[in-house]
Every structure is written in C-alpha cells, then in structure tokens.
N, C-alpha and C positions, 0 to 999 in steps of 0.2 A: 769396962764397957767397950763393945766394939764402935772403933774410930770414926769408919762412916756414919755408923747412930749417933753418935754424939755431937757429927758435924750438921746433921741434921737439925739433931735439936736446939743445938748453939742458933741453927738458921733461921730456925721458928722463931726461937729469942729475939734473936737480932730484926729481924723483923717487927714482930709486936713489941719491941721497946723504940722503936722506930717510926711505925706508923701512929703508934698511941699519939692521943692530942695531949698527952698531961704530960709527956718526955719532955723532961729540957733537954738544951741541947747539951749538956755537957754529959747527961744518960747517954745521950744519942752516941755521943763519940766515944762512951767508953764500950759500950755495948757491939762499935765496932771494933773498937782494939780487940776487947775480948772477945769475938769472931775469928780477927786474922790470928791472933797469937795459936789459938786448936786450929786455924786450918792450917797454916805453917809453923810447925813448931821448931825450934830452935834457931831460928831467923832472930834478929833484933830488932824492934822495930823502926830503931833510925833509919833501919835498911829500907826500909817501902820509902824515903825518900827518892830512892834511885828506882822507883816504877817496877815492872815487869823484873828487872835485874836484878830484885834482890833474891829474886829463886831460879829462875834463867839462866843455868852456870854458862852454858854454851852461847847465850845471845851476849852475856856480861863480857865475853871476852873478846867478840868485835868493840862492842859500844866501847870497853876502854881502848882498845887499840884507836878507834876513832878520836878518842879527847886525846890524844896523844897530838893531834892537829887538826882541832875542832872546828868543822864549819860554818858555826856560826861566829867567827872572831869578827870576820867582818863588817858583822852586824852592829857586835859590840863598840867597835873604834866608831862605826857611822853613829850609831846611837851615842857617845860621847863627846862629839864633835857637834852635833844636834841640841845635846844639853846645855853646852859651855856656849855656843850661836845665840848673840843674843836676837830679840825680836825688832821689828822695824822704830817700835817705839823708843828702844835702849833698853827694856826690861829683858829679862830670861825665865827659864824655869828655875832658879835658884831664888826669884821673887815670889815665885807660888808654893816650894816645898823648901821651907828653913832649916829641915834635916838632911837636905842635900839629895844626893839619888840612894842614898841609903835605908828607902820605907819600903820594898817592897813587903816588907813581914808585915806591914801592918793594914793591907790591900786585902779584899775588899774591906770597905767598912760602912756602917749606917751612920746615916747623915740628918739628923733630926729637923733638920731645917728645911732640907730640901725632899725631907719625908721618901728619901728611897735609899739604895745601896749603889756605893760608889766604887768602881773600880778603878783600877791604875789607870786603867786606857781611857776613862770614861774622864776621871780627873784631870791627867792630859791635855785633853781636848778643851775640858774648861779652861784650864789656863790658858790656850792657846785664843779661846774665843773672849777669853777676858781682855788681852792683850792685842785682841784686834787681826789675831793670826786666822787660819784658815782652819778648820778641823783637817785631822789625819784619817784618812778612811780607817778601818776596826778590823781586818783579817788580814790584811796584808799589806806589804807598801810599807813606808817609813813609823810607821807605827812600831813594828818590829823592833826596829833599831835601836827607839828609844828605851822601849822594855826590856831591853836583852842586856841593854845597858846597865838600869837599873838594876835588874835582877841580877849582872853579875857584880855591882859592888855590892849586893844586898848579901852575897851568899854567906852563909856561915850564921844567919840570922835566924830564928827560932819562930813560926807562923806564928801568928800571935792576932788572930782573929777575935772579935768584939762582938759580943751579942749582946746589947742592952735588954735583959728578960724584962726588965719593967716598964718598957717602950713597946707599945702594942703594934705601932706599926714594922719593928725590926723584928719584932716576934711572927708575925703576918709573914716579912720577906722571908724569912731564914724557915718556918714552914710549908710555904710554896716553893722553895729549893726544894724542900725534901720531898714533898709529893711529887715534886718531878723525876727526880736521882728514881724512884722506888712506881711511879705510872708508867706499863705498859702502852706500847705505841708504833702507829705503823704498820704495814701489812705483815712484817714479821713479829709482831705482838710481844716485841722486847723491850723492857727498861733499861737505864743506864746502869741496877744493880743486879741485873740478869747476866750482863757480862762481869762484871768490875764485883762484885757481893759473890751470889752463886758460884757462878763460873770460873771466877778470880783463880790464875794457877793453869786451865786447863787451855786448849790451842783452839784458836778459829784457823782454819786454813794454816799455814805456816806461824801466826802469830802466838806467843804467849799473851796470855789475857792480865794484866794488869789487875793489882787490887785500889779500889778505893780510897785507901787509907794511901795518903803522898801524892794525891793524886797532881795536885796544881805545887806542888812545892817545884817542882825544872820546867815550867814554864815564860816566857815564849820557848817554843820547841823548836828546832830544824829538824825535817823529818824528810828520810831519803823521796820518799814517793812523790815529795809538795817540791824538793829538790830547792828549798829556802826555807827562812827560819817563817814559823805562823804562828797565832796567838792561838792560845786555852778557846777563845769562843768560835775560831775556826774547825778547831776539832770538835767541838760542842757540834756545830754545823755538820760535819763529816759526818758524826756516829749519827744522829737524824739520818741522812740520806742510808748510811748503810741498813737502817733498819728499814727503808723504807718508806719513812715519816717525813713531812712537811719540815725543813727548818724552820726555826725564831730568826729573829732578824739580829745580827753582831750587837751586843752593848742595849737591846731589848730588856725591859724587864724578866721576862721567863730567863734567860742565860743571865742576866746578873743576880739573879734571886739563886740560880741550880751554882752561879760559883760562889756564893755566901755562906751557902750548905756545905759544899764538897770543901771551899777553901778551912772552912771551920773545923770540922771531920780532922785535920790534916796539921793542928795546932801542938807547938810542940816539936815537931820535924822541921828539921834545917834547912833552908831555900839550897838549890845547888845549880839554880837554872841561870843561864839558857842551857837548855837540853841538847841530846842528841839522838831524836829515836828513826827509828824505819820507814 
C-alpha cells in the first residue's frame, strides 16, 4: 500500500479512536503511538521524548551542542536553593511533597477531593498559600526555577500519569483536554493536532513541527526567542496567539484539563527536562 494512503488512513483512525466518546484513554494513547510509529518509521519511540529532535538530524546537532552548556543551569541551582529555603513559618516544600523534588513523573494528577486536576505549578503554589507564602505568578518568574528544578532531579523517571476511568469527574477533565488538543480555533482555524498530529515532521517557516507524542516530557523549557526558561502553559499561551485565538488564562481549567490529556498521551517516556528549544 502506498505510504501516503496509509498515513491517511492511520489519520482517520487516529482521529475517530480519539474523538469517539467510548475511547478510554489508554485507546487514545495507543492509537497515537500507532500513528507516530507509520509516520516515522524506524525512530524509537523514547525518541519523541527529545520533541522535534528525534527526526530533526540538523536542528539535533545544535540543541546538543547547546546541552553541552545549557541555559537553563541557572534556573536549576535558583530553583534548588528555593526548595531547600525554608518558609517564614520554619516549614519548606519538603513538608508538602515526602518524595522530595523527585515527582515530576507523577504531575499532573486528579485530585478527588478538590474535584479538579492538579499540576506541579498549581501544587506549588498550594503549598506555598498553605504556608502562608505568596503565590508564584504561572509563566514566568521564579516559578520557573523551581520546576526546572524539579524536573531536573526527576529526569530518568518514566511519565506515569493517572486517569481514575471510574471517577467521572477525572473522566470529564481528561475529555475536555482532548476536545481541546483536536478543536479547531482562531482565525486560522488550527487545532493543537493540526500541527503536532497532521503536520507532526513537516516545517512552519524555519521550524520543524513537533509530534504529540513527548510532548510535555522537557518541560519547563528555555527557549531562544523567550531568551529564559517558560513553563508548558506559556507555550499553551503562545501557540493560541499564533493561531490567532484568545488565550486561557495560566493554570486555568482549559490548560490544566489540555495538559492532563497531552501529559497522559506521553506515559511511558522519560522526563529529560528542563529543555532547550528555539
């Protein structure tokens, strides 16, 4: 069978096992594996942890030249010195997470109690307002710090995202991610799987397009154009404006529902972040 027909139809697949309302999510994620493996074949797939680079031979050979003295180190020392800082009252964050900064694998997650989906950032911030501290703003600013933190002792750790299927409300969140990942939006009438699904592989202007699948595994990212490290839900932010569309608001329901989905899609894959992209 000719290879564009077949990526075709893998698309239609991937779609209608996707949009259907009877897909759990663990169809949902295999149905994208089996997508990216016929559109890239002979890639591995621990490789889509490394984003755009694991088919990018030419962008892969800056980005490592770059981790050779990575810009966000400094992120990481501030964000470690932030963690070990205890709070005005004597407490720390080592009072609110007993695994240490060693969870990013297990971010975001549904929280039955408080009947929504909890991010790292968002978790954070509770600790800090339990403690009497200040919240940390959600796209930039020392928020960063502490994630980049995190995320680099976490690396080597396998995403290991939670969907309780017989929890209706995490069932709710984790399909409002997906209707979002896959709604059209914006005067350029783009979804987030029109680039990252579809197009996954092909160039907007100078960039290679990114698939899906790894997508939040090297996040917080330092990315040349922001020219500092920025969180997953700033780029959330970005790709809205490039198409044209209204952002959400940082740490919003809509962005913590679309990263419950994409982080879950991505289970399995080794965290490697903080990042270093363009």
């Amino acid at each position: 069978m000719n290879k564009l027909i077949l990526k075709l139809i893998l698309t239609g697949l991937l779609c209608t096992a996707i949009s259907s309302a009877y897909a759990s999510p663990e169809k949902d994620r295999e149905a994208l594996i089996k997508y990216v493996e016929v559109r890239f074949p002979g890639i591995a797939l621990e490789e889509f942890a490394n984003g755009a680079y694991a088919y990018d031979t030419v962008g892969r050979e800056s980005w490592e030249a770059i981790e050779e003295f990575p810009p966000y180190e400094i992120a990481v020392d501030d964000g470690q010195e932030m963690w070990e800082q205890p709070f005005a009252n004597g407490k720390s964050y080592k009072d609110c997470f007993a695994d240490g900064p060693v969870i990013a694998q297990n971010y975001p997650h549904w929280d039955k109690k408080q009947g929504m989906v909890i991010t790292l950032a968002l978790a954070l911030n509770q600790c800090r307002k339990a403690n009497g501290e200040k919240p940390l703003k959600y796209k930039k600013g020392s928020i960063n710090n502490m994630l980049s933190y995190i995320s680099f002792a976490s690396r080597g750790k396998k995403t290991n995202v939670v969907i309780p299927e017989a929890d209706a409300g995490a069932m709710a969140a984790y399909e409002d991610g997906k209707k979002f990942f896959y709604t059209r939006r914006g005067q350029l009438n783009f979804s987030c799987a029109t680039c990252h699904v579809q197009n996954a592989g092909n160039k907007i202007r100078s960039e290679t397009l990114s698939a899906a699948l790894g997508h939040t595994t090297h996040f917080p990212v330092y990315r040349s154009k922001w020219g500092a490290v920025g969180t997953l839900h700033r780029r959330f932010t970005g790709c809205n404006k490039q198409v044209r569309a209204k952002p959400f608001k940082a740490q919003g329901e809509e962005y913590r529902n679309l990263e419950y989905f994409l982080t879950y899609m991505s289970n399995g894959l080794e965290l490697n972040g903080p990042g270093a992209r363009k």
